[in-house]
RODO-2510 file (C-alpha; in nm, 4 decimals, decimal comma):
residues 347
     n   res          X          Y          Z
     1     x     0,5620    -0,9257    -1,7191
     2     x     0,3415    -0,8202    -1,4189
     3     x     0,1413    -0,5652    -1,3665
     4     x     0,2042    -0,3404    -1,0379
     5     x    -0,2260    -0,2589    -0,9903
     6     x    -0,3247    -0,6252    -1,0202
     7     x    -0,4215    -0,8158    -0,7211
     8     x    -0,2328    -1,0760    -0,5674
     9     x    -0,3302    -1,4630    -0,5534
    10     x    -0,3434    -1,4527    -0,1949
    11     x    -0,5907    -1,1130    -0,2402
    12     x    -0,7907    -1,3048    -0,5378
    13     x    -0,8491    -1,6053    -0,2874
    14     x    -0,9737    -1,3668     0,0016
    15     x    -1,2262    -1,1793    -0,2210
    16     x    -1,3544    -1,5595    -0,3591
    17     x    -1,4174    -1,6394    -0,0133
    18     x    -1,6145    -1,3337     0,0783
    19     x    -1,8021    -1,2998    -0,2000
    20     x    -1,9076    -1,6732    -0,1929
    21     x    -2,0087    -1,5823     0,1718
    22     x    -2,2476    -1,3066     0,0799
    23     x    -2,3981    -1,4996    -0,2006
    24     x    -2,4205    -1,8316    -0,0504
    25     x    -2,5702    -1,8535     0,3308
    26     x    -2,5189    -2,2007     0,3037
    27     x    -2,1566    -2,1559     0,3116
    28     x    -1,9781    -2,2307     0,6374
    29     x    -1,5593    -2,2178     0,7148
    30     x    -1,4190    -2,4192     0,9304
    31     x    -1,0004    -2,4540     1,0709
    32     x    -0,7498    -2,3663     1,2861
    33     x    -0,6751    -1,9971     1,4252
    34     x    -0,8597    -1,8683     1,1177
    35     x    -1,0819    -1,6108     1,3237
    36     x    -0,9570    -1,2445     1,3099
    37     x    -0,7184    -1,0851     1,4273
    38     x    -0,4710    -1,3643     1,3180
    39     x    -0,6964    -1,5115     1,0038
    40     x    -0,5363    -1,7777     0,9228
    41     x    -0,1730    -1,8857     0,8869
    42     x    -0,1041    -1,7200     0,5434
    43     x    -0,4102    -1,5042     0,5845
    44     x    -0,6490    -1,6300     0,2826
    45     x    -0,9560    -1,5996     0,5476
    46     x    -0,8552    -1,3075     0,6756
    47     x    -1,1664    -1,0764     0,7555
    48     x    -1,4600    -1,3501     0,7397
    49     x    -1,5040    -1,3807     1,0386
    50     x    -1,5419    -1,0544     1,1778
    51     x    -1,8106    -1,0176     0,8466
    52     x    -1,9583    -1,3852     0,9090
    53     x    -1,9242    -1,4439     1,2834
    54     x    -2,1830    -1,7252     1,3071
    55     x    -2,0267    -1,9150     0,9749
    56     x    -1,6589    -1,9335     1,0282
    57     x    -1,5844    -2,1760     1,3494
    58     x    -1,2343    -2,2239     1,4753
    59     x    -1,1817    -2,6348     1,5732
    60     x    -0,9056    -2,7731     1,7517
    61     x    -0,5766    -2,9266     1,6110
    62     x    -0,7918    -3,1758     1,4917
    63     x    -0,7484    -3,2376     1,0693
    64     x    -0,9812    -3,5675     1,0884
    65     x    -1,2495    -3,3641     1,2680
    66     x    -1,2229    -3,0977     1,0543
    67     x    -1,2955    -3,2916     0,7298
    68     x    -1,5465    -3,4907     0,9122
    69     x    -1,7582    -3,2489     1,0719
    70     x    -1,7403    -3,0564     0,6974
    71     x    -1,8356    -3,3781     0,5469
    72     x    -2,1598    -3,4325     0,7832
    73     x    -2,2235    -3,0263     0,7417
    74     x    -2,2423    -3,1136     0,3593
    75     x    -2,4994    -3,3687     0,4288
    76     x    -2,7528    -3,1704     0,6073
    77     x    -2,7368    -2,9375     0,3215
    78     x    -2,4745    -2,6782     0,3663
    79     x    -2,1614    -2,6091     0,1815
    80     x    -1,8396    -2,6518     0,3931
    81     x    -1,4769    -2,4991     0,3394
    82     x    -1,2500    -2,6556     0,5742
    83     x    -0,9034    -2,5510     0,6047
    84     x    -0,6100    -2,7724     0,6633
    85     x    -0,3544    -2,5055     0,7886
    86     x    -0,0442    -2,7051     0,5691
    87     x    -0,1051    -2,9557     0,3109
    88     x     0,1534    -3,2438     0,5073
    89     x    -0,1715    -3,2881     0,7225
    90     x    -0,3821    -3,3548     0,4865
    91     x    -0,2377    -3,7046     0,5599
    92     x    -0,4698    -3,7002     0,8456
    93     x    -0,7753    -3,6740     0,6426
    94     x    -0,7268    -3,9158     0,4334
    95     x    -0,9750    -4,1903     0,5530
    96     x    -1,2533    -3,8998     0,5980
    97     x    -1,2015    -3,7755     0,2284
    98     x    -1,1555    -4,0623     0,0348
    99     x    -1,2925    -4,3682     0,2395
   100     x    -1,6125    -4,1361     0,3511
   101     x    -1,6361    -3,7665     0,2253
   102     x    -1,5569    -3,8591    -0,1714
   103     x    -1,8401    -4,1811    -0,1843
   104     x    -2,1046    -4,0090     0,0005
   105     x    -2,2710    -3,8695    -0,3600
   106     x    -2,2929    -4,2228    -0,4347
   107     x    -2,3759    -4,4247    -0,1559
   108     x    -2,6395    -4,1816    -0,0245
   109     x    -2,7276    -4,0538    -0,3954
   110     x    -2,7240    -3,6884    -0,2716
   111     x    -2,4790    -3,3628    -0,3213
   112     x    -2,1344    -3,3450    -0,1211
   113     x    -2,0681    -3,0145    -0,1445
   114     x    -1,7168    -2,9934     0,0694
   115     x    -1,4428    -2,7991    -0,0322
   116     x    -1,0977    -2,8858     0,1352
   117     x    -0,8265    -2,5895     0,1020
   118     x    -0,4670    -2,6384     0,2356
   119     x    -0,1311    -2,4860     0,1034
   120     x     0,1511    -2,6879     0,0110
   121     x     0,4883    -2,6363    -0,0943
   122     x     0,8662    -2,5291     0,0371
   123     x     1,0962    -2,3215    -0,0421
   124     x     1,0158    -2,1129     0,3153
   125     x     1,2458    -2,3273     0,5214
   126     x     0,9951    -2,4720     0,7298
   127     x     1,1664    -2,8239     0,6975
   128     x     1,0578    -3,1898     0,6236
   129     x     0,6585    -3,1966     0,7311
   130     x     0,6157    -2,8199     0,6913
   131     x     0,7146    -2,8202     0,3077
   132     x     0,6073    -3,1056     0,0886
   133     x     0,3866    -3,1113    -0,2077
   134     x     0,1518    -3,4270    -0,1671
   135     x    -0,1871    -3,3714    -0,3576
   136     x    -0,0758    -3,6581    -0,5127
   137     x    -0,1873    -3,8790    -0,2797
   138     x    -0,5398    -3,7660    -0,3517
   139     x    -0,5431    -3,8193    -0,7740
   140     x    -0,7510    -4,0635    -0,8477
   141     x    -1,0144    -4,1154    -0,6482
   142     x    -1,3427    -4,1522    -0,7654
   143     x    -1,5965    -3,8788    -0,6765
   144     x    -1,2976    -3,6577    -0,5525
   145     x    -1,2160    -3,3247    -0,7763
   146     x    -0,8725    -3,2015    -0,7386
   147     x    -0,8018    -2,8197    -0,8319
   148     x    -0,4694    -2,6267    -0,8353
   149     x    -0,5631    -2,2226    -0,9328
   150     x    -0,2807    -2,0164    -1,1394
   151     x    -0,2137    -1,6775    -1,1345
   152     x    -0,2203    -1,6573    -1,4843
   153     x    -0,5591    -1,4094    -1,6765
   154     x    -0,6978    -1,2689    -1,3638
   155     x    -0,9264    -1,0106    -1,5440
   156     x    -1,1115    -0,8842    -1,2770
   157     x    -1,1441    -0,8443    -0,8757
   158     x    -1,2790    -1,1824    -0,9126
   159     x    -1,0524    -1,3459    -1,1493
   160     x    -0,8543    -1,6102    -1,1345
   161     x    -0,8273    -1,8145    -0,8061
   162     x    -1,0734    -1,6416    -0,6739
   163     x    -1,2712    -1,7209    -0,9007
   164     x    -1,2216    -2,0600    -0,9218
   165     x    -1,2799    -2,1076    -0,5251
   166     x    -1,5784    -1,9135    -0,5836
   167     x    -1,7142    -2,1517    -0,8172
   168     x    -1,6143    -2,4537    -0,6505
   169     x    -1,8128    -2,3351    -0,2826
   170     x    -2,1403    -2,1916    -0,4759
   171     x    -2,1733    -2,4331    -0,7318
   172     x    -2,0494    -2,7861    -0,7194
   173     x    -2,2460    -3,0346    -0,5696
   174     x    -1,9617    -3,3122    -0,5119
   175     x    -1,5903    -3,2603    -0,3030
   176     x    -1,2828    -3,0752    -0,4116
   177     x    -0,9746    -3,0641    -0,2576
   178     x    -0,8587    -2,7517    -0,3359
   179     x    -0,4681    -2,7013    -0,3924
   180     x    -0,2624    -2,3450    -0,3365
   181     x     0,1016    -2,2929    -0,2687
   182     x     0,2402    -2,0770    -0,0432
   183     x     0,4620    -1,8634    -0,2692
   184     x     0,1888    -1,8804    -0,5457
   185     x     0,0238    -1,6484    -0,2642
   186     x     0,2040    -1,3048    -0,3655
   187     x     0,1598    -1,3677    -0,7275
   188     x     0,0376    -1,0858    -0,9121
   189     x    -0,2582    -1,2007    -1,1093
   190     x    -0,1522    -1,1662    -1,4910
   191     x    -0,3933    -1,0033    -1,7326
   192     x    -0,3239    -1,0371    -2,1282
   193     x    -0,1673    -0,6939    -2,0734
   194     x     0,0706    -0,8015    -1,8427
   195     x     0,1365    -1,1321    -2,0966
   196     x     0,1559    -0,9288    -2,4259
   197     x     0,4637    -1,0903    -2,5642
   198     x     0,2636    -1,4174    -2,5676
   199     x    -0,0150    -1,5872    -2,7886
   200     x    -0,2952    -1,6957    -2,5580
   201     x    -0,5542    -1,9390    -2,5222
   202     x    -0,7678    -2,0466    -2,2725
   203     x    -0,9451    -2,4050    -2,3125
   204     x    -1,2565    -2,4436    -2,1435
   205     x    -1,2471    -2,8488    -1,9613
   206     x    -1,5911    -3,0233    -2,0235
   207     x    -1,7782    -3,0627    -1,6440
   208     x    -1,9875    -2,8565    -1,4604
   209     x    -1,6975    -2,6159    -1,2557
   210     x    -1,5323    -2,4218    -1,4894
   211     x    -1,1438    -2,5283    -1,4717
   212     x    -0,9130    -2,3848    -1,8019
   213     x    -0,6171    -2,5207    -1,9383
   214     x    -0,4216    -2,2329    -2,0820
   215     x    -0,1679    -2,2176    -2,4023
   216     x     0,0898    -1,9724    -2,3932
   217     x     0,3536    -1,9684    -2,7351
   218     x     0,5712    -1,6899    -2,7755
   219     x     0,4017    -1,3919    -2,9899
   220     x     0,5746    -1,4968    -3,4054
   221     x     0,8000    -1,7654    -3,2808
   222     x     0,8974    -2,0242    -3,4978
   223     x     0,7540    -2,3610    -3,4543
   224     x     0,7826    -2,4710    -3,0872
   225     x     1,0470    -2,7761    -3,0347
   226     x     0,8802    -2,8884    -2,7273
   227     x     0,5636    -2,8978    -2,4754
   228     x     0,5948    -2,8222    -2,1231
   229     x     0,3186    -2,8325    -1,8885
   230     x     0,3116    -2,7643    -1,5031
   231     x     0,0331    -2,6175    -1,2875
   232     x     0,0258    -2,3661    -0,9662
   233     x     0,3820    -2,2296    -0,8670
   234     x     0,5876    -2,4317    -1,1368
   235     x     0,3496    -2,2999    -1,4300
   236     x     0,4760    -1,9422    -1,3195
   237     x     0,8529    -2,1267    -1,3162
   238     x     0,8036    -2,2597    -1,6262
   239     x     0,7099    -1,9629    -1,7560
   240     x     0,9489    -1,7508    -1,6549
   241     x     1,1976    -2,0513    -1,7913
   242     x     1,0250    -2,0774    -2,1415
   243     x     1,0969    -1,6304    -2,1937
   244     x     1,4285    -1,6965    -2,0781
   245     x     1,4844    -1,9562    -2,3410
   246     x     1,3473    -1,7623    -2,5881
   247     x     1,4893    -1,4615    -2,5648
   248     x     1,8554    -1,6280    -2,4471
   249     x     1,9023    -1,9483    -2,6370
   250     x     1,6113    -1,9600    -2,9479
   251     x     1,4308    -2,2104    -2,8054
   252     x     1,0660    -2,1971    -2,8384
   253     x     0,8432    -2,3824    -2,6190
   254     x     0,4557    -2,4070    -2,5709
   255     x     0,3140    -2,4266    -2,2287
   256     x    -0,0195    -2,5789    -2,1366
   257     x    -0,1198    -2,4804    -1,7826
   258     x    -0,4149    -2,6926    -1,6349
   259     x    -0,6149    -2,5986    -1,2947
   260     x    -0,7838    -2,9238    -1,2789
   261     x    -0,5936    -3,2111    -1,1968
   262     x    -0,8291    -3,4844    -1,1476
   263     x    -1,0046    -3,6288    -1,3004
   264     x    -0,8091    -3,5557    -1,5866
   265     x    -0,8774    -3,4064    -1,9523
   266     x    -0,5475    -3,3555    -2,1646
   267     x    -0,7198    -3,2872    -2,4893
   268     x    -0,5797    -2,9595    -2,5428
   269     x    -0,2043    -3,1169    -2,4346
   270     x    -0,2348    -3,3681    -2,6843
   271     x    -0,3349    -3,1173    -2,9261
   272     x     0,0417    -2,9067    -2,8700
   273     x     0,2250    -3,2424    -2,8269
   274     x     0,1136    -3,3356    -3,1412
   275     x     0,2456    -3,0425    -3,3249
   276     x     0,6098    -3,0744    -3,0983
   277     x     0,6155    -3,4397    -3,0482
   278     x     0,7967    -3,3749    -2,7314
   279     x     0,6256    -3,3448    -2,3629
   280     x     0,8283    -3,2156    -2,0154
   281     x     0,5655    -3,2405    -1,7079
   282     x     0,7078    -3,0205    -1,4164
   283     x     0,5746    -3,1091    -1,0731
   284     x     0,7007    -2,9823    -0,7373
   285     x     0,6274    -3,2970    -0,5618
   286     x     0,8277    -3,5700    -0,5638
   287     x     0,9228    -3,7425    -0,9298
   288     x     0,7936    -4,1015    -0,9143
   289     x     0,4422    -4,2267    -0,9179
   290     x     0,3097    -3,8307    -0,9448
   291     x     0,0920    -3,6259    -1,1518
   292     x     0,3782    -3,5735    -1,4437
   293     x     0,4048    -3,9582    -1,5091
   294     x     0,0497    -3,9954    -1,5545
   295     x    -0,0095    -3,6972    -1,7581
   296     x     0,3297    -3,8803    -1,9948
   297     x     0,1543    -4,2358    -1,9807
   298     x    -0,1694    -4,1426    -2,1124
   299     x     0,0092    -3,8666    -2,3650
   300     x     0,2106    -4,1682    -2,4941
   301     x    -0,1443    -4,4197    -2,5440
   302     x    -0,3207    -4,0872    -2,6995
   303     x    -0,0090    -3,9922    -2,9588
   304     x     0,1655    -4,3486    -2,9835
   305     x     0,4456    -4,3001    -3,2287
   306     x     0,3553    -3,9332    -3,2762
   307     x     0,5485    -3,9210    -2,9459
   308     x     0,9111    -3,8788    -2,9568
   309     x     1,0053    -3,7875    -2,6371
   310     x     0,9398    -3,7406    -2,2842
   311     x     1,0595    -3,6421    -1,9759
   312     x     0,9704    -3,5537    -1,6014
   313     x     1,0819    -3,2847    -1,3687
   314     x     0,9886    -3,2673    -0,9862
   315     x     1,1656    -3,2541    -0,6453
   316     x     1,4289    -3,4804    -0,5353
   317     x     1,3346    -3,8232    -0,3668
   318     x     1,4119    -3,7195     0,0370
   319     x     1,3290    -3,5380     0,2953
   320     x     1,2919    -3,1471     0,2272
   321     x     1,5586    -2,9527     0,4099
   322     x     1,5361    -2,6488     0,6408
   323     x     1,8409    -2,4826     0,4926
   324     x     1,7373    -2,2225     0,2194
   325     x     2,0932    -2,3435     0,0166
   326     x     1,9857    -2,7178     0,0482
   327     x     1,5948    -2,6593    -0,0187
   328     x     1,6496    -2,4813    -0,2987
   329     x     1,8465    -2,7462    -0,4119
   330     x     1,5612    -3,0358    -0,3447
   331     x     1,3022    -2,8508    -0,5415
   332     x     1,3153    -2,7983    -0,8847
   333     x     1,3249    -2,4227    -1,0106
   334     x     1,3906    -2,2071    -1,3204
   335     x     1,7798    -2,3347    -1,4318
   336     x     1,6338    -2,7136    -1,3778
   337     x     1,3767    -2,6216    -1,6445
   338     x     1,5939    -2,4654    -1,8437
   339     x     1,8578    -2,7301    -1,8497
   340     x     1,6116    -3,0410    -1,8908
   341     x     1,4620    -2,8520    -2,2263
   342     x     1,8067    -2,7590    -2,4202
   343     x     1,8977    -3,1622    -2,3045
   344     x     1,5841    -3,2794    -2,4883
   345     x     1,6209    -3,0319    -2,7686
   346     x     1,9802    -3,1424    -2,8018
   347     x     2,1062    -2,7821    -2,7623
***
């Protein structure tokens, strides 16, 4: 289902950067060991700042002074990407972003322009506060915009991701926090060529940065028996877990993919759910209190007794593991996916 020419996620998010860098002096980076050689622990900034010297600044291990210098930057007019090196310390901005950074278009009536990126995740045995997946913590707060790209229709050099980061540096005016994964990185971006055995659709979501929800049914299936939804590295899980169930068991699922999180718009989800009656949200963070049970709670106001059943997938409630054998069990994947549809399908 991939196509061997197409860039990577990791390669999309690189080319966003620069290219919001040539068309946007205003733009500014700012993070740990992101100047070349090293660029950056998974290497998304690699190469700006040998071409930008005087607008990408290395900071000390400092996450609050990161997001608070970017927030103050933003202020005097300039448009800030910081960099938290791993999404666990984004903990350590959370008074600057959402006591501070996320009010300041209010308070001061003026444009916030700061874009916060940080990768989060396992499944690379890094161990309990190298590997979690905690945007979470960040839904819901007013004046804060909370993306997640996908792999998924990359069209072009700047497809995709890249696109989306582009977008969210050049031309929003208020703060996003802006969340990757780290194996979403070596994604191949998938064109409709690469996607051929599915039907599908791309929703545009009503704001001013351009964030799709897309549909994917499989091409002349019957009528789908369930919704599942999931965003960055579990909507290319899912995926891979709706062909195989397909293909392997005849059961056909639609998949709604969303890049923005929050604030929400589910318009298009209630739109499937209402033809399946049935809704699985996949999350890799941790089940309770996430992003899945919100998206079932307002599903189930929205639908009511259209709504037959729902369900939740997500990691396990502990600590992440080190050991590959033990991770992989903490985090849902494929077989999980698999196993949670045929149980609500009764199969």
């Amino acid at each position: 289902m991939k196509s061997e020419k197409s860039l990577t996620v990791l390669d999309s998010l690189n080319l966003g950067l620069q290219r919001a860098f040539q068309d946007d002096m205003r733009a500014i980076l700012l993070g740990e060991d992101i100047l070349d050689p090293y660029g950056g622990a998974f290497k998304v900034t690699k190469g700006l700042s040998t071409q930008f010297p005087d607008r990408v600044l290395t900071t000390p291990i400092s996450e609050a002074a990161i997001a608070g210098i970017a927030g103050g930057l933003a202020l005097r007019g300039m448009h800030p990407v910081a960099e938290i090196m791993f999404g666990d310390f984004s903990t350590l901005i959370a008074d600057q972003v959402i006591n501070h950074i996320a009010k300041f278009s209010e308070v001061y009536q003026t444009d916030t322009p700061v874009v916060i990126r940080t990768p989060m995740g396992g499944r690379r045995g890094y161990g309990p506060t190298h590997s979690q997946t905690l945007e979470k913590l960040f839904l819901g707060i007013p004046g804060l915009t909370v993306l997640a790209p996908s792999h998924i229709l990359g069209e072009n050099e700047l497809g995709g991701p890249g696109k989306l980061l582009y977008d969210a540096i050049t031309d929003f005016s208020t703060p996003v926090f802006f969340v990757e994964n780290k194996l979403q990185y070596l994604l191949k971006l998938l064109t409709l060529a690469d996607l051929e055995e599915f039907d599908v659709r791309t929703y545009d979501i009503p704001g001013n940065l351009r964030s799709p929800i897309t549909h994917f049914a499989i091409q002349s299936a019957p009528k789908a028996s369930l919704t599942v939804t999931a965003y960055g590295y579990m909507a290319h899980l899912a995926l891979e877990a709706m062909h195989q169930l397909a293909y392997e068991h005849e059961i056909f699922c639609e998949l709604l993919v969303p890049t923005r999180l929050a604030p929400f718009e589910l318009e298009p989800l209630f739109d499937s759910v209402s033809r399946t009656s049935k809704l699985l949200a996949v999350e890799e963070g941790t089940l309770s209190m996430g992003w899945g049970a919100e998206v079932l709670a307002r599903t189930s106001e929205a639908l009511g007794a259209g709504l037959k059943m729902t369900s939740r997938l997500g990691a396990r409630e502990s600590v992440i593991p080190a050991a590959p054998d033990l991770e992989s069990g903490c985090l849902p994947g494929v077989k999980d996916i698999i196993t949670r549809v045929k149980e609500m399908v009764g199969k």
